[in-house]
C-alpha positions in Angstrom: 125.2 104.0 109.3 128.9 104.3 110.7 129.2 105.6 114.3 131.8 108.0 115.1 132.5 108.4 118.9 133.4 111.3 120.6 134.3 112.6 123.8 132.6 115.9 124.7 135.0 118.2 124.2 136.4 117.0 121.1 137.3 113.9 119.1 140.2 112.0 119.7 143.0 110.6 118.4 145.9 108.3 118.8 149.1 110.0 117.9 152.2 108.3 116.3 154.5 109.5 118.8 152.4 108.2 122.2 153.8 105.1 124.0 153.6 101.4 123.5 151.3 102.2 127.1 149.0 104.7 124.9 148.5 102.3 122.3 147.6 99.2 124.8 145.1 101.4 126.5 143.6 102.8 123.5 143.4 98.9 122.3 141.1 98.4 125.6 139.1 100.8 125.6 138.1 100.5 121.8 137.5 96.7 122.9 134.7 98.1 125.2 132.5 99.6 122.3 129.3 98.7 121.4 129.8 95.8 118.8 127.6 97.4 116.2 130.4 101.1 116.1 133.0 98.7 115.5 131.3 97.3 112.0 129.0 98.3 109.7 125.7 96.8 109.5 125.5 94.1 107.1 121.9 95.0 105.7 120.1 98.0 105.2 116.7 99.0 103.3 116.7 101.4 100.7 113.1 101.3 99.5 111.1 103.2 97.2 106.9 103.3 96.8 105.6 102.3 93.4 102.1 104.4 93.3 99.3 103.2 92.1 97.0 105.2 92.8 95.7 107.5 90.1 98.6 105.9 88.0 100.8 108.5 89.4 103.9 106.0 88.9 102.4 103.4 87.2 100.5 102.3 85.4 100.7 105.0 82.3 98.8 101.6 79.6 95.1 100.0 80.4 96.1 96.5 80.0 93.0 95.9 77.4 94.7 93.9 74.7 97.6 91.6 74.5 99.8 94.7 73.3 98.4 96.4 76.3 99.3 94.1 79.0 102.7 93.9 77.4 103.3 97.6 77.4 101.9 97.5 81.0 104.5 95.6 82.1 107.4 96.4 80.7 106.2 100.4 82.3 106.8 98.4 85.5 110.3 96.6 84.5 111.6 100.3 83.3 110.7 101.4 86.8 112.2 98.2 88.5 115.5 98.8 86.0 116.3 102.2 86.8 115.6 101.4 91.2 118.3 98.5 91.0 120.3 101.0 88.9 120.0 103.7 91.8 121.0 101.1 94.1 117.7 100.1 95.8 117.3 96.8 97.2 113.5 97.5 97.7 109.9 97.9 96.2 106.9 98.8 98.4 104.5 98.3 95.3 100.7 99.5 96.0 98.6 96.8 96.5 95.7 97.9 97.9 94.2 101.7 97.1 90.9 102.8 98.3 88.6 99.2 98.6 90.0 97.9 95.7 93.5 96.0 94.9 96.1 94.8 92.0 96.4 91.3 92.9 93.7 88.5 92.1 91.4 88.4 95.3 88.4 86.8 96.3 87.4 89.9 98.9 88.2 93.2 96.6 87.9 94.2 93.2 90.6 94.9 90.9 91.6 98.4 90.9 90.2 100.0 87.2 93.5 101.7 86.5 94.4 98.7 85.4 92.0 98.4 82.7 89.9 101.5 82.9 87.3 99.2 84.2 86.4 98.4 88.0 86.7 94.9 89.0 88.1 94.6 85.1 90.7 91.3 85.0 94.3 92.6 83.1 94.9 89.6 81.6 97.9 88.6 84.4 98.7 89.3 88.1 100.1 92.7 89.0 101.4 91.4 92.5 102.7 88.4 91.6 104.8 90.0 88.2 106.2 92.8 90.3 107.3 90.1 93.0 108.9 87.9 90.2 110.9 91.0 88.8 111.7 92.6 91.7 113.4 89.3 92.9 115.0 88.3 89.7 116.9 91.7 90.3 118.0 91.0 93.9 115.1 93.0 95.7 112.4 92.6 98.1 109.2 93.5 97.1 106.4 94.7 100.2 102.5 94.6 99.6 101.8 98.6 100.2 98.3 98.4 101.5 96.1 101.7 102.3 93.6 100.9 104.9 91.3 103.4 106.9 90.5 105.7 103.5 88.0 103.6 100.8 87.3 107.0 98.5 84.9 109.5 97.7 81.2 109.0 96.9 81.8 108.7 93.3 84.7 106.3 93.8 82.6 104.4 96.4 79.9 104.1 94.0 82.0 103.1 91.0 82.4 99.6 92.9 78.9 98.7 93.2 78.4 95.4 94.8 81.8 94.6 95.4 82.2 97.4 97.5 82.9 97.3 101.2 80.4 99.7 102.2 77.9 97.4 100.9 78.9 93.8 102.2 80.7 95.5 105.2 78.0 98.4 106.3 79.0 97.9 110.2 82.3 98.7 109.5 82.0 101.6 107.1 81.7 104.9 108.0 80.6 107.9 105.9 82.5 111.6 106.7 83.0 114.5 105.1 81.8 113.6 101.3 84.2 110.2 101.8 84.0 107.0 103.2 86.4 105.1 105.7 86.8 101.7 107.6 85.7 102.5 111.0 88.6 102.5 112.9 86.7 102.3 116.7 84.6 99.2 115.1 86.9 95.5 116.5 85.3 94.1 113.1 87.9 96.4 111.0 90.9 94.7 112.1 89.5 91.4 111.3 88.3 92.4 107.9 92.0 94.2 107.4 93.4 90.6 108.8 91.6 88.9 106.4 93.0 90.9 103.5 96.6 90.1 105.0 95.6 86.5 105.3 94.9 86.4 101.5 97.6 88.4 100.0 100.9 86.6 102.4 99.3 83.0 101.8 99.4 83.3 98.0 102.2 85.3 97.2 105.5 85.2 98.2 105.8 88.9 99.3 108.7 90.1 101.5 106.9 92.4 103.7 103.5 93.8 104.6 103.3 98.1 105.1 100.3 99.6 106.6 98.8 103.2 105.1 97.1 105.6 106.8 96.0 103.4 109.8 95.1 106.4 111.7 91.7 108.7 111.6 91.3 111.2 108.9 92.8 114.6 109.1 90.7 117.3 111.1 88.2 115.3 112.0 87.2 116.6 116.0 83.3 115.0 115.1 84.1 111.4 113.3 81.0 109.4 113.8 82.2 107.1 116.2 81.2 107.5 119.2 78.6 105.1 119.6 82.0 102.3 119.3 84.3 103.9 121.3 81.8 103.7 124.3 80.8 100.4 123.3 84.2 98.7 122.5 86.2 100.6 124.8 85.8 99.0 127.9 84.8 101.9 130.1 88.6 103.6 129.1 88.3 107.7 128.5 90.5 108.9 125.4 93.5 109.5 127.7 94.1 106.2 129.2 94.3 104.7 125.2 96.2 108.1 123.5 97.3 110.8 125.3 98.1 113.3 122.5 97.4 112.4 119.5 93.8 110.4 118.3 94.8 109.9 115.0 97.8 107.5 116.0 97.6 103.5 115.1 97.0 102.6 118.2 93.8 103.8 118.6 92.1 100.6 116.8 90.3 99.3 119.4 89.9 96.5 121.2 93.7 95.7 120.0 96.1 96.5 117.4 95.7 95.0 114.0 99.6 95.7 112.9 100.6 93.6 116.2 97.9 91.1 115.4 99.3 90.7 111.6 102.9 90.4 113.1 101.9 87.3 115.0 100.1 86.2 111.4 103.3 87.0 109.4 105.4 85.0 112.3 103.4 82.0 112.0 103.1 81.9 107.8 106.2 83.2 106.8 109.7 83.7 108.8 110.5 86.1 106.1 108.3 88.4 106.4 108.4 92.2 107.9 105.2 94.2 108.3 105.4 98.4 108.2 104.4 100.9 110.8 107.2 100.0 113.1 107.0 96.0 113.3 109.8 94.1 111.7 111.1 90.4 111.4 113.6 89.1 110.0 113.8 89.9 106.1 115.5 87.8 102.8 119.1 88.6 102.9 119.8 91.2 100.0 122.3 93.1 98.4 
């Protein structure tokens, strides 16, 4: 974004018929600005979300047959045509929903709105196509991931075994006809870490975003309690947040964005992570 400076009053101006003096001193004092109003900035993200979920965005085919996976992905090369188009330089494409993902991992299912099938394989990688496209176009493509939320009873149950509420009980928490990742429990962040772990060591992503790393919405009597006094080192609620529970920072004993950043430093120099922790990204149009 350009900066204009202005005095209080009014902006101002160097007019033709001022001095050789005028001119010198306007020279000087421009020489004093910040470097960054003198130029523009020489990157900038303009990113869109590719929404999994429910196939609101994509995808519209259940990749169930060869023709199927074919029409599944060109869906996502129409949508990946018409962002360079608009002039976006990058993807945040869903990677993780509610417990389950679209990538190949050893921890969570595959999301069935691939197939129309939990756990159901689509024949390719999701995550590692959209990556491929999106950088044979010139743009960077972040893992989306949704954390806290893992879906209703009826979604939960869908999973079966492979769900998280039944090979991570201690760090599940039922509320409100849903089920969440119990943000109080220090377990969470590792189990959240260890998704991380799995999805910036095997594909060459650009950038991690958190979703929804914050309590659920008008929820005064989330069962959690019993962590908060245990994990929270004898701290009251106002010492960790002072206005707002449902804020990030309230996963106790430490952050898991800040801990990812370090993770992100240490695998990849490219990499940013969302919810306000950047690094240095791949240079882009």
């Amino acid at each position: 974004m350009n900066t204009i400076y202005k005095s209080h009053n009014e902006s101002f101006s160097v007019k033709k018929r001022a001095g050789r003096g005028t001119s010198l001193l306007f020279l000087f004092l421009l020489s004093l600005l910040p470097l960054h109003a003198q130029t523009s900035p020489k990157h900038e993200v303009r990113a869109a979300w590719i929404t999994a979920v429910y196939g609101l965005d994509w995808p519209r085919t259940k990749a169930t047959t060869p023709a199927g996976i074919r029409r599944q992905k060109e869906e996502l090369i129409d949508i990946l045509d018409r962002l360079k188009e608009a002039n976006f330089n990058t993807v945040l494409f869903q990677t993780r929903t509610r417990g389950d993902v679209l990538y190949r991992s050893d921890i969570e299912p595959f999301n069935s709105i691939l197939t129309g099938k939990t756990g159901g394989d689509p024949g390719y990688d999701p995550l590692a196509f959209a990556i491929e496209e999106c950088h044979k176009r010139g743009m960077e493509c972040h893992a989306w991931m949704v954390t806290i939320p893992l879906g209703g009873k009826k979604h939960v149950a869908s999973l079966g075994k492979q769900s998280v509420t039944k090979r991570e009980r201690d760090i599940c928490v039922p509320y409100k006809n849903e089920y969440f990742l119990n943000p109080g429990h220090p377990a969470t962040k590792e189990y959240l870490m260890k998704l991380v772990r799995e999805v910036v060591s095997r594909y060459d992503v650009d950038g991690v975003h958190f979703d929804y790393l914050r309590y659920p919405e008008n929820a005064p009597r989330f069962p959690d309690s019993y962590d908060f006094r245990r994990y929270g080192k004898g701290r009251r609620l106002p010492q960790i947040l002072p206005k707002d529970r449902g804020h990030a920072g309230t996963m106790a004993p430490g952050q898991p964005d800040r801990h990812c950043t370090l993770h992100l430093q240490r695998c990849k120099s490219h990499e940013a992570l969302g919810e306000g922790e950047h690094l240095p990204g791949r240079k882009i149009p």
